[in-house]
N, C-alpha and C positions, 0 to 999 in steps of 0.2 A: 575425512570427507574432502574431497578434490572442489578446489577454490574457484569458480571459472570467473568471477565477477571480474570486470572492465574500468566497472569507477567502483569507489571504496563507497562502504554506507557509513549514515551517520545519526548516530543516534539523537532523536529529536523529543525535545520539549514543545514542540508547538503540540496542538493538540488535532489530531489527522485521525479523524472516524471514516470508514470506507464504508459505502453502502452500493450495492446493487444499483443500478443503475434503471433496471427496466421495473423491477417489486417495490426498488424502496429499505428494503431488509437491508440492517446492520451487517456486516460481515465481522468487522474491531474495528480496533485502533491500531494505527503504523506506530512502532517500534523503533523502527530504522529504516531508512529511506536513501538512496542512490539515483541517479538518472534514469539505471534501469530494472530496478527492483524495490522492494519493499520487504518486508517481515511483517508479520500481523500478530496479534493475540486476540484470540477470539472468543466468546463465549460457546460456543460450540466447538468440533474441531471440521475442519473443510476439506472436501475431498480433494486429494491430490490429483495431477492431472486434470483437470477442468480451467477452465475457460470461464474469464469473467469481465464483466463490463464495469468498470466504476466509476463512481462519482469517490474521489479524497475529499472530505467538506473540513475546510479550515474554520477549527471552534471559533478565533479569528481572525477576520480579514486581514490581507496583505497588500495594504493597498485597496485596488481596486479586484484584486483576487479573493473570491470566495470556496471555491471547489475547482477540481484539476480531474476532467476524464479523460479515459484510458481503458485500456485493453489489458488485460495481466491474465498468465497462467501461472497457478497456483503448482509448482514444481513439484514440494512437500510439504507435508502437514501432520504432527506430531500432538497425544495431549499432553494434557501439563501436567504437574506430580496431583495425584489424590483426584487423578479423572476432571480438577478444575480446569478450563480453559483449554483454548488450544493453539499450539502455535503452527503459523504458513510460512512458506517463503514463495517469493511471485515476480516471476521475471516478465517485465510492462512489452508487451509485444505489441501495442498500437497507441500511438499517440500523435495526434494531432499538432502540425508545425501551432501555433500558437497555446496549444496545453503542453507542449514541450518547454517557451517561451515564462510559462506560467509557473512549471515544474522547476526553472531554472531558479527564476525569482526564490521561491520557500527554500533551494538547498542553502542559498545563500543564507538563506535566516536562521540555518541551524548550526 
């Protein structure tokens, strides 16, 4: 698979649940995280090519950061062995100068 990432991801311990931003609905949890992407695992799996609004809601706070929205297109999206789960990758296409500020903050912590 041809690599095109810009900053490197980094696999994270904090705990980063994505949800829809306008429903509310779960999407996962980030896996791995970059300035300008993510990786998911999801309980379902997500269509590739789509367009998505999130909230990242930090299990917890950092500071005074609780959740980081954003714009993400879901690139690809694969399941996982025995049809459980599903994995995404999603390159963050809008972000907000201060949820960018924000985003900055959490890579540090990982």
């Amino acid at each position: 698979m041809d690599d095109r990432r810009q900053h490197s991801r980094h696999t994270t311990e904090l705990s980063l649940e994505v949800l829809d931003l306008h429903s509310g609905t779960r999407l996962g949890r980030v896996v791995d995280l970059s300035a300008d992407g993510f990786m998911l695992v999801s309980d379902m799996p997500l269509e590739a090519d789509s367009v998505w609004e999130c909230r990242l809601v930090l299990g917890e706070p950092l500071g005074d950061i609780h959740e980081i929205r954003l714009g993400a297109d879901c690139l690809w999206s694969r399941p996982g062995a025995n049809g459980q789960h599903g994995w995404s990758g999603f390159h963050i296409i809008d972000l907000a100068d201060d949820q960018a500020e924000a985003l900055e903050v959490v890579l540090q912590h990982i």
